[in-house]
N, C-alpha and C positions, 0 to 999 in steps of 0.2 A: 764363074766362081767368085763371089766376095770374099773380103776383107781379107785379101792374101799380103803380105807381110813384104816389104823388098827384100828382104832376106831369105824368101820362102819361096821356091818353085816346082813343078808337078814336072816328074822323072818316069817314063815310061820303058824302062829298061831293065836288066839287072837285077832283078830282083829276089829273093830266096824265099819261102815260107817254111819253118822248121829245118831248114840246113835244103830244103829241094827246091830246084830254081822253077820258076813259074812265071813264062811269062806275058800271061792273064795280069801282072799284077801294077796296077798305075799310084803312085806316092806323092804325095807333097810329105814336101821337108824342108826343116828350116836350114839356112848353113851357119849361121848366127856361133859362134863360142864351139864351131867342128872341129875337134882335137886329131882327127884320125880322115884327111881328106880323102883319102883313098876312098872312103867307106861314109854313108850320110846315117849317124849315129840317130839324129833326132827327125822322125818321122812322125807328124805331125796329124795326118789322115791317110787310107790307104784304100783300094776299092779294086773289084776285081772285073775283066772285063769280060761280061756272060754275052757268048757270040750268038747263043740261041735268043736269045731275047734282044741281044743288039741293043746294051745299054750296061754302066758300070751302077754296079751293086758294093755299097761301102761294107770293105771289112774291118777286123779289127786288129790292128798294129801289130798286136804278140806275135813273136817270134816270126816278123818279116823283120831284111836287113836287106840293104840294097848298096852296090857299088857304085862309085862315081866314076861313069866314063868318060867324062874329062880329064881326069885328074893326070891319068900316063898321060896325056897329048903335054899339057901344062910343066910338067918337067924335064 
């Protein structure tokens, strides 16, 4: 992947679409100005990962939200 940001890295965890976890679902996100670290507020790309086809298919951001599981270890 280009031009990815030092601030920005691709989360493969955690993930929710519409409030149901899913987890097909892979993020970049930036952590840049993250108010709420628990939680990666700004999600920058998102993609899903289709095991039939054996390859991530880009979806679209709305209403994914995804947890940071770092964050409990860090406190």
């Amino acid at each position: 992947m280009r031009n990815i940001k030092k601030t920005q890295f691709l989360s493969f965890a955690y993930c929710s679409k519409d409030g149901k976890f899913d987890g097909q679902i892979a993020v970049l996100v930036d952590t840049i100005n993250n108010a709420h670290p628990a939680n990666f507020e700004q999600i920058v790309k998102a993609w899903n990962a289709n095991e039939s086809l054996e390859k991530f298919e880009e979806i679209s951001i709305e209403g994914i939200t995804c947890e940071n599981s770092d964050f409990s270890a860090i406190q």
